[in-house]
Each structure stands twice: as structure tokens, then as C-alpha cells.
N, CA and C atoms of all chains as a GROMACS GRO file, in nm:
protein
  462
    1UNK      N    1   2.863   7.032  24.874
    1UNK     CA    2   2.720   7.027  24.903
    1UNK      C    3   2.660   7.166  24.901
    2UNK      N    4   2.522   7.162  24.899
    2UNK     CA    5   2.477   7.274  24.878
    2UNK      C    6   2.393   7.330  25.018
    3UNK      N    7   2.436   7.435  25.064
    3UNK     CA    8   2.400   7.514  25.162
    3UNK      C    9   2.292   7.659  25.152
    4UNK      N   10   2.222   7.644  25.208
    4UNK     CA   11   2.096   7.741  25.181
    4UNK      C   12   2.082   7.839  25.303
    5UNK      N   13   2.100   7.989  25.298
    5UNK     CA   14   2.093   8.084  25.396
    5UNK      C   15   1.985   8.184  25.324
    6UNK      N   16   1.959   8.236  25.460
    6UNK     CA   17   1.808   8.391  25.427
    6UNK      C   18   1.863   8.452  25.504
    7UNK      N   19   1.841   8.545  25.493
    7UNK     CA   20   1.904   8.705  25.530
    7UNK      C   21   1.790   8.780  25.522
    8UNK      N   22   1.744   8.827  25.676
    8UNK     CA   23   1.632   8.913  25.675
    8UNK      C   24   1.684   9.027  25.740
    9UNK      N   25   1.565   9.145  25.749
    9UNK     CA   26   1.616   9.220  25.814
    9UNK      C   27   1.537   9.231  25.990
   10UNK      N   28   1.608   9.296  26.076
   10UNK     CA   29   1.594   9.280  26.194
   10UNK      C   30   1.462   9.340  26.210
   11UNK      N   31   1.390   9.276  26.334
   11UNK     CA   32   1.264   9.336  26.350
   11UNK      C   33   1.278   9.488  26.390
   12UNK      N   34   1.158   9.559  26.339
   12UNK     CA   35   1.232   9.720  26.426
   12UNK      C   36   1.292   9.778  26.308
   13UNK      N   37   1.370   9.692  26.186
   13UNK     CA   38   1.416   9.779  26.078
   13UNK      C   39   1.292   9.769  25.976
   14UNK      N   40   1.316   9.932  25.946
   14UNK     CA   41   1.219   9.980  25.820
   14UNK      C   42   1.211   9.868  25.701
   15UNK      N   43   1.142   9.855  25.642
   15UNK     CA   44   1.123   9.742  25.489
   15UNK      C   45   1.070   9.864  25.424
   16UNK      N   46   1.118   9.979  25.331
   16UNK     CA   47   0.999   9.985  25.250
   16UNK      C   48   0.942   9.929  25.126
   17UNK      N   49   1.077   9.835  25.081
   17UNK     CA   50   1.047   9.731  24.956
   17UNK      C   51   0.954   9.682  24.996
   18UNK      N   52   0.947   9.653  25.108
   18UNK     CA   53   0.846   9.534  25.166
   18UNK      C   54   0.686   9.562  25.164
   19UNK      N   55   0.696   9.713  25.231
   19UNK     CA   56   0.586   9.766  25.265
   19UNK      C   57   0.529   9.798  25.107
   20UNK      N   58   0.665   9.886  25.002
   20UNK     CA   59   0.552   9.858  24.827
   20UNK      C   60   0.511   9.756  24.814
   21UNK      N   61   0.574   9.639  24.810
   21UNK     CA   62   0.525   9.510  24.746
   21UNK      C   63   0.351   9.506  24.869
   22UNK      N   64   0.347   9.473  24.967
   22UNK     CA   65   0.226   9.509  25.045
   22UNK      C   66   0.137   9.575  24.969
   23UNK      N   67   0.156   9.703  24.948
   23UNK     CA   68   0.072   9.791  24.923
   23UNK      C   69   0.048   9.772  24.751
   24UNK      N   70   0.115   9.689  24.686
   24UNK     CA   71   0.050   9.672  24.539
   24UNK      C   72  -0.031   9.521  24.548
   25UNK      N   73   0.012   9.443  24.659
   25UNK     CA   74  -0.080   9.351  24.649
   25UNK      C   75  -0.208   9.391  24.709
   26UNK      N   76  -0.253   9.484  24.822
   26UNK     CA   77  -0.310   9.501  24.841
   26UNK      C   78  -0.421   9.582  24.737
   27UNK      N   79  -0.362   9.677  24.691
   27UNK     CA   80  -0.398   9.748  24.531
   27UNK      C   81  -0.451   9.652  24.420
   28UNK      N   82  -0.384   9.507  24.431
   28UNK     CA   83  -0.471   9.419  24.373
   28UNK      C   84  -0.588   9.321  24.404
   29UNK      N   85  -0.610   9.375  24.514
   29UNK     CA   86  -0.698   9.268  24.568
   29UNK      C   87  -0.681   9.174  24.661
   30UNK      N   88  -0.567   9.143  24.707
   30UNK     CA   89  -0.527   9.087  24.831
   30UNK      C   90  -0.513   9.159  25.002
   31UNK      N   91  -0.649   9.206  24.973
   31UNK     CA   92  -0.677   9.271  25.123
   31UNK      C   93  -0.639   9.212  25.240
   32UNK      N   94  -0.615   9.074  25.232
   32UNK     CA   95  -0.573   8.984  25.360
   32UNK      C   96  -0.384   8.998  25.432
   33UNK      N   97  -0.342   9.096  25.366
   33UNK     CA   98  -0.205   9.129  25.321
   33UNK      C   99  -0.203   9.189  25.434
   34UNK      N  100  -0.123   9.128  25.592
   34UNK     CA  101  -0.051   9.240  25.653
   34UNK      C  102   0.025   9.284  25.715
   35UNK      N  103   0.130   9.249  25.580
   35UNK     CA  104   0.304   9.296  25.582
   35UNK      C  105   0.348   9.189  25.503
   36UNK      N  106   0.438   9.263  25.458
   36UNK     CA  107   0.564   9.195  25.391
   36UNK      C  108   0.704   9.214  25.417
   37UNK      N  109   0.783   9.157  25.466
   37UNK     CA  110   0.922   9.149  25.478
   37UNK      C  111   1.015   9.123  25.354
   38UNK      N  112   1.073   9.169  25.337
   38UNK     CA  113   1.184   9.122  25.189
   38UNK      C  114   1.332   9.095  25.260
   39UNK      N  115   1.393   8.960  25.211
   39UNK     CA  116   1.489   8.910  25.256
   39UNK      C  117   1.601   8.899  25.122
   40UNK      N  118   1.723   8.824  25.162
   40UNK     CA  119   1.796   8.787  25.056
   40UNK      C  120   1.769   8.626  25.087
   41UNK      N  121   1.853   8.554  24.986
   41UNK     CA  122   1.857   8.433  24.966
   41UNK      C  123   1.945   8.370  24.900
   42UNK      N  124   2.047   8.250  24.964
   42UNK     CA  125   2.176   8.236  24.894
   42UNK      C  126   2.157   8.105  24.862
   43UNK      N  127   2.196   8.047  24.788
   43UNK     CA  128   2.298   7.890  24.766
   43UNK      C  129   2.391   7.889  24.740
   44UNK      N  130   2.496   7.839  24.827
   44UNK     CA  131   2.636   7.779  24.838
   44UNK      C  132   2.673   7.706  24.819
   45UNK      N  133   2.741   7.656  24.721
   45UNK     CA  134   2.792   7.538  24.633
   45UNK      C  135   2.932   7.502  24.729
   46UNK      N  136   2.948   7.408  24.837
   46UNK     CA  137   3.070   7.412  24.902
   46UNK      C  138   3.113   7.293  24.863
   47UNK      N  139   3.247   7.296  24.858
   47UNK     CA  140   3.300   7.146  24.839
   47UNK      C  141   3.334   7.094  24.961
   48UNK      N  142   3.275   7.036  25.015
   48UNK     CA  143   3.246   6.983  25.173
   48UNK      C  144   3.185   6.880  25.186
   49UNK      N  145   3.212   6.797  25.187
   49UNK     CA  146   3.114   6.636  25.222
   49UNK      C  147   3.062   6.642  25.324
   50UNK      N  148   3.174   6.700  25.479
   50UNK     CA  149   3.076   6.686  25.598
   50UNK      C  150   2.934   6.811  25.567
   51UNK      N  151   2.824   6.801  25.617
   51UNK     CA  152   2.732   6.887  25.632
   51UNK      C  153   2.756   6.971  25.757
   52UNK      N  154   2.809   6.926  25.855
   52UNK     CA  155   2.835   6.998  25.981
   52UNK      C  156   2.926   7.113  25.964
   53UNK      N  157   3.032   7.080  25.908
   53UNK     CA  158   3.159   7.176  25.835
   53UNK      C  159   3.117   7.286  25.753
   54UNK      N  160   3.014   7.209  25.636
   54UNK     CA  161   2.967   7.295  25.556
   54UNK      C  162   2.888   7.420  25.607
   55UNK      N  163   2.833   7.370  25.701
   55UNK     CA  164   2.706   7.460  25.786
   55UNK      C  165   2.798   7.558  25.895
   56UNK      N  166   2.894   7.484  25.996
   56UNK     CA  167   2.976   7.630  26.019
   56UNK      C  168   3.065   7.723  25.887
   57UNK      N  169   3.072   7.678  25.808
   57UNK     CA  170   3.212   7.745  25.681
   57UNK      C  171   3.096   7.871  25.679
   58UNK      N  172   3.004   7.846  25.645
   58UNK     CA  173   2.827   7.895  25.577
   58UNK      C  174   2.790   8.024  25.724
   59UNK      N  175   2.806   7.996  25.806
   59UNK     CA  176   2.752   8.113  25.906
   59UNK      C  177   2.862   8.182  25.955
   60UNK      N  178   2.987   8.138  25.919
   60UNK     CA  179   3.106   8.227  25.923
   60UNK      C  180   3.082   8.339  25.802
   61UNK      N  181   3.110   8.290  25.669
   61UNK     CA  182   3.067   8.368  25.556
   61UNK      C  183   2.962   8.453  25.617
   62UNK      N  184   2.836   8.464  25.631
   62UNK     CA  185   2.714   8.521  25.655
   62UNK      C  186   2.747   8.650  25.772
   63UNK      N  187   2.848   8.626  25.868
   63UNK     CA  188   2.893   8.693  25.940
   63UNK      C  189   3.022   8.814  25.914
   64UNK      N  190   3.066   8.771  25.805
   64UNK     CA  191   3.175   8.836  25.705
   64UNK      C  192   3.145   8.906  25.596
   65UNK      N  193   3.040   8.828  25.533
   65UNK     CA  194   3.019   8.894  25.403
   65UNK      C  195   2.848   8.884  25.378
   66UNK      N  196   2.778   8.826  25.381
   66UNK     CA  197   2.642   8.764  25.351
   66UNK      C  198   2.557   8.899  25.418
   67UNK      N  199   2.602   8.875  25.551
   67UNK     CA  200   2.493   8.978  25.627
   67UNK      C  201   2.545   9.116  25.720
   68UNK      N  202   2.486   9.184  25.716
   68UNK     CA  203   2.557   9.296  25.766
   68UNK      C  204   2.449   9.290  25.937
   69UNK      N  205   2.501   9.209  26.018
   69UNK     CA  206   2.427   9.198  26.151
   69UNK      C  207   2.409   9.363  26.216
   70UNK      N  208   2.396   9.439  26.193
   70UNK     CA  209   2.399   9.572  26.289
   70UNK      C  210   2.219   9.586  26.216
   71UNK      N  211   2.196   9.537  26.071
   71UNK     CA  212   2.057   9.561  26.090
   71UNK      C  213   2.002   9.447  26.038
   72UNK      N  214   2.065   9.356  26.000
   72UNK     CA  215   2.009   9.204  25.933
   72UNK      C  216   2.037   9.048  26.021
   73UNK      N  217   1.953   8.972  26.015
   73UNK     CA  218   1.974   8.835  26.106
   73UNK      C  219   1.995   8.739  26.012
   74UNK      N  220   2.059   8.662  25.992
   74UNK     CA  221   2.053   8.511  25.877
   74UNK      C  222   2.034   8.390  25.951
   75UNK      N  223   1.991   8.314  25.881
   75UNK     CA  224   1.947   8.165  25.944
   75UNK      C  225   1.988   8.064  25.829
   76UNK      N  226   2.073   7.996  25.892
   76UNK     CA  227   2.144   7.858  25.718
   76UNK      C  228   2.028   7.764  25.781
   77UNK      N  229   1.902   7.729  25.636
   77UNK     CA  230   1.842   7.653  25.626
   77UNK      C  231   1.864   7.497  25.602
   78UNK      N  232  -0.141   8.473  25.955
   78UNK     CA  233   0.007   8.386  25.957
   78UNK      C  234   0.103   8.392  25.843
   79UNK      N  235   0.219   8.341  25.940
   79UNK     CA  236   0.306   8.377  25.796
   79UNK      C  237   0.372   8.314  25.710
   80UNK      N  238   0.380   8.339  25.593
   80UNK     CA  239   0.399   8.265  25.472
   80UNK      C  240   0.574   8.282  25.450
   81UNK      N  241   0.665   8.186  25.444
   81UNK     CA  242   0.764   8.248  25.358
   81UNK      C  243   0.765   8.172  25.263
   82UNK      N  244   0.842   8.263  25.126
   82UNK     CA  245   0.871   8.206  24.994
   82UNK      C  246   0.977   8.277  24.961
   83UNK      N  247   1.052   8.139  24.865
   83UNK     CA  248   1.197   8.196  24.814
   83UNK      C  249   1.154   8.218  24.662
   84UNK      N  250   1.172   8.268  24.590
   84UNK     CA  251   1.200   8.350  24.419
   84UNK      C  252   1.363   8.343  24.396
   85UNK      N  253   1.367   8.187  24.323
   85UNK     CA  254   1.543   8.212  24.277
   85UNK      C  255   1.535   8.183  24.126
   86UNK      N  256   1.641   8.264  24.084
   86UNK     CA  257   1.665   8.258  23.937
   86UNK      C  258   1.677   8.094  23.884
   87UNK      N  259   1.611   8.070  23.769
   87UNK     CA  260   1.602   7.919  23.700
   87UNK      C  261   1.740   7.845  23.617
   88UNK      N  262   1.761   7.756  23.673
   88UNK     CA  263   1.924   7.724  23.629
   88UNK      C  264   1.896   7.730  23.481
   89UNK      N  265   2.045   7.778  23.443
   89UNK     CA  266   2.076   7.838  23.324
   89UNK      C  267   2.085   7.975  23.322
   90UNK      N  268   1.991   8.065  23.404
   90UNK     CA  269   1.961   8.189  23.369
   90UNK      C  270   2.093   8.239  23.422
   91UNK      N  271   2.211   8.290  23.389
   91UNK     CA  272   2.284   8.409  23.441
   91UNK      C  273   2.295   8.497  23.591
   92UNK      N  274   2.371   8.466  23.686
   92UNK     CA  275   2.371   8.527  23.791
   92UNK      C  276   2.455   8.613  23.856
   93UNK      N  277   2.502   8.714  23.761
   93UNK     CA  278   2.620   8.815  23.784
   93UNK      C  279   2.644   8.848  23.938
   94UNK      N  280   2.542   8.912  24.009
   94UNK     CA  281   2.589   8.900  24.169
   94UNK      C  282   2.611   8.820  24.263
   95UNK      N  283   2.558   8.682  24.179
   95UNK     CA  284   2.633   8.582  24.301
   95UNK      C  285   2.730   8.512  24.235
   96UNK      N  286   2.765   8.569  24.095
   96UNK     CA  287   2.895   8.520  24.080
   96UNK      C  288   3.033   8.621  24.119
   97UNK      N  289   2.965   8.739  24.118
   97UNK     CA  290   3.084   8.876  24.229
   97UNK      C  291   3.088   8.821  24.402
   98UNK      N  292   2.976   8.749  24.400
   98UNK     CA  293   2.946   8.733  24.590
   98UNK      C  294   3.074   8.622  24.552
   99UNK      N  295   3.078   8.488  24.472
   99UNK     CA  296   3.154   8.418  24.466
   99UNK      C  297   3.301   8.407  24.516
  100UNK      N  298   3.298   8.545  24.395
  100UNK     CA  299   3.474   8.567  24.378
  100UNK      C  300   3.531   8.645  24.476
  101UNK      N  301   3.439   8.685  24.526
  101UNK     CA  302   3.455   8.759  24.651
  101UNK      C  303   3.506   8.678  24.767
  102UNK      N  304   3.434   8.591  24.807
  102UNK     CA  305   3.443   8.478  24.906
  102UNK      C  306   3.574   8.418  24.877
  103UNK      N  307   3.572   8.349  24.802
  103UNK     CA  308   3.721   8.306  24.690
  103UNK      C  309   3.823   8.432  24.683
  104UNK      N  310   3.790   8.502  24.691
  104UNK     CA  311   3.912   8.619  24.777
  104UNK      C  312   3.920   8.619  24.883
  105UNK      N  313   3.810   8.633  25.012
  105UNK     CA  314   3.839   8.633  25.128
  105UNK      C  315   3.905   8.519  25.182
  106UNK      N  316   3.934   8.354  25.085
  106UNK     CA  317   4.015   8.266  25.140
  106UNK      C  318   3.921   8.139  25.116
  107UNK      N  319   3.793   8.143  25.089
  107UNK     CA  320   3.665   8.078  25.141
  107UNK      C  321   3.706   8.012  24.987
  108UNK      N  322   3.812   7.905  24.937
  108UNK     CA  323   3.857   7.860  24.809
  108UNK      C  324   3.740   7.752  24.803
  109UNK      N  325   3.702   7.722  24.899
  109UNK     CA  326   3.580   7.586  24.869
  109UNK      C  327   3.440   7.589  24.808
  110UNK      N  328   3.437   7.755  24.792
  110UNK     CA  329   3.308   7.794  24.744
  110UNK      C  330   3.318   7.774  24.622
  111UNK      N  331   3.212   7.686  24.504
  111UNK     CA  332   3.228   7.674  24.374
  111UNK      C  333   3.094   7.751  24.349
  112UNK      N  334   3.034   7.746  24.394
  112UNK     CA  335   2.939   7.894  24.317
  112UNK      C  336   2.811   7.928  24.386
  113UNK      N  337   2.769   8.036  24.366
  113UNK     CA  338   2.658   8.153  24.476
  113UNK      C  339   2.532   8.149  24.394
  114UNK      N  340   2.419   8.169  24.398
  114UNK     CA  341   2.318   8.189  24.346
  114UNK      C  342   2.224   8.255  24.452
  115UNK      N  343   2.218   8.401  24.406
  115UNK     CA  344   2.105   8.452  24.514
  115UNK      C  345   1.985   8.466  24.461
  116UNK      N  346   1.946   8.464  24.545
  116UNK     CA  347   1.752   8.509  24.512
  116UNK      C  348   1.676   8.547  24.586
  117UNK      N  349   1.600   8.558  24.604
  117UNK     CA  350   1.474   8.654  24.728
  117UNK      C  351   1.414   8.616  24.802
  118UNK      N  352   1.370   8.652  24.900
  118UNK     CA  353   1.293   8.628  25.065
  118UNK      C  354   1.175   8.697  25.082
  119UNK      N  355   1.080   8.626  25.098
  119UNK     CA  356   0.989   8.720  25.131
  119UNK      C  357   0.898   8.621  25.222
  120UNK      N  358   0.885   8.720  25.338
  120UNK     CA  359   0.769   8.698  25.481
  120UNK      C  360   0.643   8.764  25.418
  121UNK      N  361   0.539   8.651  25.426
  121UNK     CA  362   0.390   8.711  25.382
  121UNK      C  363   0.306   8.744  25.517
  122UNK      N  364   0.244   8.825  25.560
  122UNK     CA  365   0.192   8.818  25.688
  122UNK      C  366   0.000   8.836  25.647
  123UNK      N  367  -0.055   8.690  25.613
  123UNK     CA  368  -0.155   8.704  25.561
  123UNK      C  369  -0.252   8.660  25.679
  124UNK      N  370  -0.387   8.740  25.671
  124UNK     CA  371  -0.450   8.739  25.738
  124UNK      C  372  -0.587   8.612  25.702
  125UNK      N  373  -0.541   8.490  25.746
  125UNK     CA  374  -0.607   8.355  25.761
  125UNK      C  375  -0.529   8.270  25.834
  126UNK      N  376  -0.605   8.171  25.912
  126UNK     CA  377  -0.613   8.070  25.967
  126UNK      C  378  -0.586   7.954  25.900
  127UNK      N  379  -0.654   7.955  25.835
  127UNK     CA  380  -0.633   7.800  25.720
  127UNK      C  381  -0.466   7.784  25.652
  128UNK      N  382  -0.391   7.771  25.685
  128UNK     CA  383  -0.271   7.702  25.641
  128UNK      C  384  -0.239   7.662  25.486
  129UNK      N  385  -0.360   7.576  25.413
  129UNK     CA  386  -0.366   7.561  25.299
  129UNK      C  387  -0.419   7.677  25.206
  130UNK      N  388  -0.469   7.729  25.249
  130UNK     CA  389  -0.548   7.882  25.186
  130UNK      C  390  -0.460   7.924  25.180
  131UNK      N  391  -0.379   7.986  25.295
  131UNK     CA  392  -0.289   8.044  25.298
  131UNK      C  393  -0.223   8.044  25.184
  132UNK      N  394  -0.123   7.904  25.185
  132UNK     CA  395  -0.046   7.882  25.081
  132UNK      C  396  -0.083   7.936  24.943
  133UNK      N  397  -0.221   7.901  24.918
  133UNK     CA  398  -0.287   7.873  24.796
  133UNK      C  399  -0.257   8.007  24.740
  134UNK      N  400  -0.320   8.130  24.792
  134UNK     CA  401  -0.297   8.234  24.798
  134UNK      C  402  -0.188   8.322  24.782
  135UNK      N  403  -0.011   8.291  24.854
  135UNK     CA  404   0.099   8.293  24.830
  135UNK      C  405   0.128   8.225  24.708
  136UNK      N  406   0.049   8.143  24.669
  136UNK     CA  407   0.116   8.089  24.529
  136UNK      C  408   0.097   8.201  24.433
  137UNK      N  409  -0.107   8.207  24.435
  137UNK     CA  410  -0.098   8.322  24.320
  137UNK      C  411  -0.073   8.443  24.306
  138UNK      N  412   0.007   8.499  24.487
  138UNK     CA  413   0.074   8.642  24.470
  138UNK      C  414   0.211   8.627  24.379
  139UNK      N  415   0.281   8.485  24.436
  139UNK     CA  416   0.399   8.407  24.373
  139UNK      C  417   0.378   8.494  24.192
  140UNK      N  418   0.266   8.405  24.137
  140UNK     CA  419   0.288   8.372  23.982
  140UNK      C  420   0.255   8.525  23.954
  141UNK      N  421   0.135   8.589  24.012
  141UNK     CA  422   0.095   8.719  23.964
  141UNK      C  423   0.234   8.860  23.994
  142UNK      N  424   0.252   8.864  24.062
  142UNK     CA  425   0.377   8.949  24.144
  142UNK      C  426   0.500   8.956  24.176
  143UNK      N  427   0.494   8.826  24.270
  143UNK     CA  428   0.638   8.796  24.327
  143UNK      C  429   0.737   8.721  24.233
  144UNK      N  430   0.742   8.692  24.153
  144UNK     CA  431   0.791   8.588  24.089
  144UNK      C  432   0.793   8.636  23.922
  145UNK      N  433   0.918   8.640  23.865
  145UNK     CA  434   0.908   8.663  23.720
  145UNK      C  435   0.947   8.531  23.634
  146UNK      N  436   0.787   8.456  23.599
  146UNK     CA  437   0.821   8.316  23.550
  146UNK      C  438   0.919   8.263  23.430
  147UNK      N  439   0.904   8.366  23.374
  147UNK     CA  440   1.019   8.351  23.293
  147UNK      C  441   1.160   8.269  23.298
  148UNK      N  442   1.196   8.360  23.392
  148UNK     CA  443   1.330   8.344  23.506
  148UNK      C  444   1.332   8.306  23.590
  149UNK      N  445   1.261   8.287  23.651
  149UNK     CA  446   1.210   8.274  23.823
  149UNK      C  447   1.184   8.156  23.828
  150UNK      N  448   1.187   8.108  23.945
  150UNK     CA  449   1.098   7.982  24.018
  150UNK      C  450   1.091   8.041  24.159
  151UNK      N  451   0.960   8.000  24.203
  151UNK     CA  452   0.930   8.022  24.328
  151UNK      C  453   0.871   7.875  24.432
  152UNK      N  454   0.899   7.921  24.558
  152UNK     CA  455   0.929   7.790  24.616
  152UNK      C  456   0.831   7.852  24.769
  153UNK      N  457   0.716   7.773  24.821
  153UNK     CA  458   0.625   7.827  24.928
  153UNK      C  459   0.736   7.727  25.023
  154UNK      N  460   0.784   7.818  25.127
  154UNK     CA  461   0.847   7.725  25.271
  154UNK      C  462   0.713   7.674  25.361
   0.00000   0.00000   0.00000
């Protein structure tokens, strides 16, 4: 089954990808712009029928490899 | 309020780092993983009330900016 995680970064950590992308939309005309965060985004192809299984296998990974928690949070959607 | 949207590559298109995230996992033991597809996160922090505006708006930062249609698909959460 397929498992879906985001990987952001912690509040308090710098974005400045985030803050360019901001600042060119704003440069285009989207003055209503204020902030942008930039995340990652996975799909996991698990061979897992249970969903429950799949969903702990999925935030183990994220904790190992996916996310580096000292400045990023993930959430399996 | 805030907008999130995912930007993931369009099946077919080629995904070299989440096929290294793959084999990776599949090294660390994680044999159930049949395949990774990453793609992007982004928190919009737009300044309206209206919910549907909102969106409307995230779409055409989506097609104009965020999103390379080509390759891309983008998805308003």
C-alpha cells in the first residue's frame, strides 16, 4: 500500500528557499503572500496489506532516514 | 491562512532520488519498500479569509511558479 509522509521544517528553523519562493511571488503580484514554508514529500510503496503496520514501518523510516528531527518534524498523511 | 500543496513528479517521469532513498531503505533492512517517489511541500501563508479564494489563488501560484507542468502535478491539501 501506499503511504504518504511531509517533512517540514521545525518552527524557529530558517526557510530561505521558502522565504525566495515568497519573495518572487510577491515580485509577481501576489502581495497577499505571508510566508512560505518548503517541505519534502514522500510516497511509499510498502508491501503491507495491514494499513496500521504500514503506518508504523513509515514513521520508523522517517525517524531513521526520511527526517533529520534535530531540525525537521514529519507527519504520515 | 494556510494553504498546503504537494508538487510530485508525473508517473513515468524518472525519479533518481527516491529511487537512492529506496535502495537505501532496502539496505537499512526495510525489504518491503518497493518504491519512493519524492516531491515537494509547501505551506502558503496567504493573507484571506475566504477558503475558496484562497485555494483559487494557490492554484495559480501552483501553475505559474510552484509547479513545473510539464513534469509536475500539483495537488491543493
Amino acid at each position: 500500500m501506499k503511504i504518504k509522509v511531509v517533512v517540514t521544517l521545525k518552527n524557529g528553523v530558517l526557510d530561505p528557499q521558502g522565504k525566495a519562493i515568497q519573495q518572487t511571488l510577491n515580485g509577481m503580484g501576489y502581495s497577499n503572500i505571508q510566508g512560505v514554508r518548503q517541505g519534502k514529500y514522500f510516497d511509499l510503496e510498502i508491501a503491507e496489506n495491514d494499513e496500521a503496520k504500514a503506518k508504523v514501518a513509515a514513521e520508523e523510516m522517517c525517524k531513521k532516514l526520511l527526517a533529520n528531527l534535530v531540525i525537521e518534524d514529519f507527519k504520515i498523511l
